[in-house]
N, C-alpha and C positions, 0 to 999 in steps of 0.2 A: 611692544617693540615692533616697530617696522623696518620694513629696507631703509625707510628711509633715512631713519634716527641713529642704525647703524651704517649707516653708506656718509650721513654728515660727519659721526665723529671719525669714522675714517680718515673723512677727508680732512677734519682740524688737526688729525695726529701725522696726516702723510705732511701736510704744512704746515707742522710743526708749531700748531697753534695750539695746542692740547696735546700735555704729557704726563700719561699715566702718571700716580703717584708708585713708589716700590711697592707699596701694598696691592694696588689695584694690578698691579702687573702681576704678581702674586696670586691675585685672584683670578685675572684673566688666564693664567698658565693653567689654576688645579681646575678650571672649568674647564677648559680642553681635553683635560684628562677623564673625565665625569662622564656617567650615564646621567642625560638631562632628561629630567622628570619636572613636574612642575613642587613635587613634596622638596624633591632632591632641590632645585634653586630656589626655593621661599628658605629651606633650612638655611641656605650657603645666602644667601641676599641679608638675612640676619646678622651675618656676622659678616658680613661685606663693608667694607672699609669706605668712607662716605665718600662721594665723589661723584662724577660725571659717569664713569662707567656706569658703578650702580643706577643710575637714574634713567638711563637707556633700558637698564636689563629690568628693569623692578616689572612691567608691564607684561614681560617673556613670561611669567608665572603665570599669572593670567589667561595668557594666549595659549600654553600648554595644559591647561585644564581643558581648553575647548576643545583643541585640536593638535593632533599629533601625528606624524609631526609634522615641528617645522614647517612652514611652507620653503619651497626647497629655493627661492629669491632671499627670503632671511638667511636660511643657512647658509648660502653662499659669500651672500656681503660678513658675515660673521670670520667664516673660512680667510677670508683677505686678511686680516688684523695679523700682522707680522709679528706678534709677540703670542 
Protein backbone atom coordinates (compact mmCIF):
# COMPACT_ATOMS: atom_id res chain seq x y z
CA UNK A 1 0.00 0.00 0.00
CA UNK A 2 1.28 3.44 -0.68
CA UNK A 3 0.08 7.04 -0.47
CA UNK A 4 -0.38 6.76 -3.61
CA UNK A 5 -2.89 3.72 -4.11
CA UNK A 6 -4.74 5.17 -1.24
CA UNK A 7 -4.62 9.04 -2.13
CA UNK A 8 -6.15 7.37 -5.95
CA UNK A 9 -9.03 5.57 -4.36
CA UNK A 10 -9.73 8.50 -2.43
CA UNK A 11 -9.88 10.37 -5.03
CA UNK A 12 -12.39 7.92 -7.27
CA UNK A 13 -14.63 7.88 -4.15
CA UNK A 14 -14.43 11.92 -3.49
CA UNK A 15 -15.69 11.69 -7.56
CA UNK A 16 -17.84 9.49 -6.92
CA UNK A 17 -16.28 7.12 -9.36
CA UNK A 18 -15.89 4.33 -6.80
CA UNK A 19 -18.46 3.30 -4.11
CA UNK A 20 -17.60 1.26 -1.34
CA UNK A 21 -19.73 -1.91 -1.40
CA UNK A 22 -21.94 -2.17 2.38
CA UNK A 23 -19.63 -4.62 3.19
CA UNK A 24 -16.43 -2.90 2.44
CA UNK A 25 -17.86 0.08 4.29
CA UNK A 26 -18.15 -2.31 7.07
CA UNK A 27 -14.97 -3.19 6.86
CA UNK A 28 -13.49 0.00 6.51
CA UNK A 29 -15.44 1.20 9.92
CA UNK A 30 -14.11 -2.00 12.25
CA UNK A 31 -10.60 -1.22 10.78
CA UNK A 32 -10.77 2.17 12.27
CA UNK A 33 -11.67 0.81 15.34
CA UNK A 34 -8.65 -1.85 15.39
CA UNK A 35 -5.01 -2.00 16.70
CA UNK A 36 -3.24 -2.61 13.23
CA UNK A 37 -0.80 -5.30 13.33
CA UNK A 38 0.14 -6.87 10.44
CA UNK A 39 -1.28 -10.78 12.27
CA UNK A 40 -4.41 -8.45 13.11
CA UNK A 41 -5.00 -7.35 9.09
CA UNK A 42 -3.92 -10.55 7.18
CA UNK A 43 -6.67 -12.21 9.81
CA UNK A 44 -9.26 -9.26 8.88
CA UNK A 45 -8.06 -9.27 4.82
CA UNK A 46 -9.25 -13.00 5.14
CA UNK A 47 -12.52 -12.41 5.68
CA UNK A 48 -12.49 -8.95 3.76
CA UNK A 49 -15.27 -8.80 1.36
CA UNK A 50 -13.69 -8.76 -2.28
CA UNK A 51 -13.23 -5.55 -3.73
CA UNK A 52 -11.16 -2.57 -4.51
CA UNK A 53 -10.65 -1.62 -1.04
CA UNK A 54 -9.15 -4.94 -0.22
CA UNK A 55 -6.74 -4.73 -3.01
CA UNK A 56 -5.21 -1.41 -1.95
CA UNK A 57 -5.02 -2.81 1.67
CA UNK A 58 -3.68 -6.52 0.91
CA UNK A 59 -0.01 -5.12 0.36
CA UNK A 60 -0.43 -2.92 4.15
CA UNK A 61 0.30 -6.57 5.64
CA UNK A 62 3.25 -6.73 4.12
CA UNK A 63 4.43 -3.25 4.80
CA UNK A 64 3.74 -3.81 8.44
CA UNK A 65 5.83 -6.74 8.90
CA UNK A 66 8.66 -4.37 7.91
CA UNK A 67 7.97 -1.52 9.45
CA UNK A 68 6.09 0.06 11.99
CA UNK A 69 4.56 2.12 11.85
CA UNK A 70 2.98 3.32 9.32
CA UNK A 71 4.86 5.77 7.53
CA UNK A 72 2.91 8.65 8.86
CA UNK A 73 2.06 10.07 4.68
CA UNK A 74 0.13 6.56 4.53
CA UNK A 75 -1.47 7.13 7.55
CA UNK A 76 -2.64 10.42 6.74
CA UNK A 77 -4.17 9.78 3.17
CA UNK A 78 -5.80 6.80 5.12
CA UNK A 79 -7.15 9.32 8.07
CA UNK A 80 -9.07 11.38 4.94
CA UNK A 81 -11.42 8.46 3.91
CA UNK A 82 -14.76 10.06 5.32
CA UNK A 83 -16.40 6.75 6.11
Amino acid sequence: MTTADVTALLAQYTARAWEPTPAERAFAEDLARAQTSAAWLRSGLREAPPGRLADVLVPAAAVLEREFPLPEDVVLAVCQWPF
